[in-house]
C-alpha positions as CSV (number, residue, x, y, z in Angstrom):
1,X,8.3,-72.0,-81.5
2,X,11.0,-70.2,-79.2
3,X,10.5,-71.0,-76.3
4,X,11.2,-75.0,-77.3
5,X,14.4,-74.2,-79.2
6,X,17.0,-76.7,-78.5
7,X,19.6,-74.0,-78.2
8,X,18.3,-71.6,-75.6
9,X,16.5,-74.3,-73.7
10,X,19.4,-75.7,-72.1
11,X,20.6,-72.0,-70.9
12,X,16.8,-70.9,-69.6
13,X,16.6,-74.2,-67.1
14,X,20.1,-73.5,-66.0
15,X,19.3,-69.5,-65.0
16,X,15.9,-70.6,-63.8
17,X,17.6,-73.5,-61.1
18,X,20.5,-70.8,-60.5
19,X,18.0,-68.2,-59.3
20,X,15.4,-70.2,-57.8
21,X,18.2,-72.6,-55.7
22,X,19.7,-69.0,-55.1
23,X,17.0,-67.5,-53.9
24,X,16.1,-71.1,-52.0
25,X,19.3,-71.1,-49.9
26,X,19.0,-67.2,-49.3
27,X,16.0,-67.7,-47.5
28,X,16.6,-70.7,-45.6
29,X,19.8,-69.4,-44.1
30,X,19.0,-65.7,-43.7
31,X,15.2,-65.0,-43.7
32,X,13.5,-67.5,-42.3
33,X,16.0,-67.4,-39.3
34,X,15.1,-63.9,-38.7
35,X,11.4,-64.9,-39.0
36,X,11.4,-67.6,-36.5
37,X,13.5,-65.3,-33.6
38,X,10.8,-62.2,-34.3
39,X,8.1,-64.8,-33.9
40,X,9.7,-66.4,-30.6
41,X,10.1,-63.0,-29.3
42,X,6.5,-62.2,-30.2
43,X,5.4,-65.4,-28.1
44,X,7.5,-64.6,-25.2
45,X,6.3,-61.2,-25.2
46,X,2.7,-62.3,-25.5
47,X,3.1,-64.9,-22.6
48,X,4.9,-61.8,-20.7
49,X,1.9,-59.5,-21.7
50,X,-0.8,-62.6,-20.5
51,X,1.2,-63.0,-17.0
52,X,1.4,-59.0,-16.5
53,X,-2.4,-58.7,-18.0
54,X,-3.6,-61.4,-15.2
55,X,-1.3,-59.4,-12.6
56,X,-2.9,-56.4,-13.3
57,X,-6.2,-58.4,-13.2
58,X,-5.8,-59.6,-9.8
59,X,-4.1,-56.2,-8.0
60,X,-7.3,-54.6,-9.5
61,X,-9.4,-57.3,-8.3
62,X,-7.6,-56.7,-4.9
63,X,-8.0,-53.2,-4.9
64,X,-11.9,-53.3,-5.3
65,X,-12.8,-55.8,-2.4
66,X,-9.9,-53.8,-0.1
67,X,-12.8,-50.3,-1.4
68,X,-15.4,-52.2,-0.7
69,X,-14.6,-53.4,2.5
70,X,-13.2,-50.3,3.5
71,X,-16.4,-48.5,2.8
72,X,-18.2,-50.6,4.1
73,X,-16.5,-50.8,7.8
74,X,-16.6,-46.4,7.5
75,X,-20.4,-46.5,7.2
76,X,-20.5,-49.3,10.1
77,X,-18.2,-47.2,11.9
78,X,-19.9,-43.7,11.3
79,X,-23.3,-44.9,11.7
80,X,-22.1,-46.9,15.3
81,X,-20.3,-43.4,16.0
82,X,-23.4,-41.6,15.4
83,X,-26.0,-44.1,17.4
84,X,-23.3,-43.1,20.5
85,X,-23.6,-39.2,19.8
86,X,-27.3,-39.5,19.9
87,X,-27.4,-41.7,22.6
88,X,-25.2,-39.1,24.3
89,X,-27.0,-36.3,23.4
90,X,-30.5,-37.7,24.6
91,X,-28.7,-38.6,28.3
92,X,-27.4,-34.8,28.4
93,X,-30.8,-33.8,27.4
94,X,-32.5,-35.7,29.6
95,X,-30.3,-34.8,32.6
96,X,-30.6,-32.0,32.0
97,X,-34.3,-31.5,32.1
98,X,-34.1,-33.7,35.4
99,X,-31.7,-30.9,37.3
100,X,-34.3,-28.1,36.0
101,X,-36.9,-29.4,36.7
102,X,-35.8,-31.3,40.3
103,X,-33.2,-28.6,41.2
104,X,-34.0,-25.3,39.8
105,X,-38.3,-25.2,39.4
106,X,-38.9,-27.3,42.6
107,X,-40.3,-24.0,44.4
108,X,-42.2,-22.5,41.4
109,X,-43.5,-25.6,40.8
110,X,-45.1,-26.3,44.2
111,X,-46.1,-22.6,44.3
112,X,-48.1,-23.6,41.0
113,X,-49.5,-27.0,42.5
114,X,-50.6,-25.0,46.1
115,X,-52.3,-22.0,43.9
116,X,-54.5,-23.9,41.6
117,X,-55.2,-26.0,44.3
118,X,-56.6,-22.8,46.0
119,X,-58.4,-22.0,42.9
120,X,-59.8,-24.9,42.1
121,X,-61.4,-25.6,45.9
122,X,-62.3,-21.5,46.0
123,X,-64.3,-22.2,42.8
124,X,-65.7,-25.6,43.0
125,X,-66.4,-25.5,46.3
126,X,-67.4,-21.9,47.3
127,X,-64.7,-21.6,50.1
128,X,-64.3,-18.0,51.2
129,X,-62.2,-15.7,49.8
130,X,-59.8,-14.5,53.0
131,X,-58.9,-18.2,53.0
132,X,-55.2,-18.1,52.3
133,X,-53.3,-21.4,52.1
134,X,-50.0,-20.2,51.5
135,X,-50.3,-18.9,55.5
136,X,-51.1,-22.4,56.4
137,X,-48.6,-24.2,54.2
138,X,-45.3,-23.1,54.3
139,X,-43.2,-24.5,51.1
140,X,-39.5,-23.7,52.9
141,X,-40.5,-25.7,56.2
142,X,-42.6,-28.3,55.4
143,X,-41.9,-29.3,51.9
144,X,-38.9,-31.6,51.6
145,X,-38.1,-32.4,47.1
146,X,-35.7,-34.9,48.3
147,X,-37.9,-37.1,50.2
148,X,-39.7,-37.7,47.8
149,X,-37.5,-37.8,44.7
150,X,-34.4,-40.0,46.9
151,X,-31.9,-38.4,45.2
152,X,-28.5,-39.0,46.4
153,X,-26.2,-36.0,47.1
């Protein structure tokens, strides 16, 4: 057989250790030294990455409960805001009604109350007709709002 000749044997284990020592000591001392920096560059950069990543985790984090807090105090604050406009608006409405009423429909109002007063007795009580209580009552001389209201001027 060939391959066992005692003539080429010798020469096939010598190029077979040549190569494979060869190619032994060409990757210990170039390759696997480039291997080893890529892969401590990769862990840095990973460990890099994982302390930016939780960084980013936590501004975002941040960021949310500073939204949510800040909407939260604009509702408080518009709703408060708007409880004081309305409050506001129901005083001006109701002082307002108070100085028509008190200041402006003082006379029309007593001239209401004195006239279906007049009716009322005419009718229910068959009082004549020539009796006229306006005559009898007069609302500039006798009729005092203040009095009876105690308003302070």
């Amino acid at each position: 057989m060939p391959q066992f000749d005692k003539i080429t044997f010798f020469t096939q284990i010598f190029w077979l250790s040549v190569i494979f020592f060869g190619f032994y000591f060409l990757m210990v001392q170039v390759f696997l030294p480039k291997i080893a920096s890529v892969l401590k560059i990769r862990k840095k950069k990973l460990l890099i990455g994982a302390d930016g990543v939780s960084t980013l985790n936590k501004e975002y984090f941040s960021i949310i409960i500073f939204r949510n807090n800040f909407v939260q105090n604009f509702i408080t604050d518009s709703k408060n805001e708007l409880l004081l406009i309305g409050a506001d608006g129901i005083l001006w409405l109701l002082d307002s009604v108070l100085d028509i009423n008190i200041l402006d429909l003082v006379d029309s109002q007593l001239s209401y109350l004195i006239l279906s007063g007049s009716i009322l007795t005419t009718d229910h009580l068959d009082i004549e007709d020539d009796f006229d209580i306006e005559d009898d009552f007069d609302i500039e001389d006798d009729f005092n709002i203040e009095d009876y209201l105690d308003i302070e001027n």
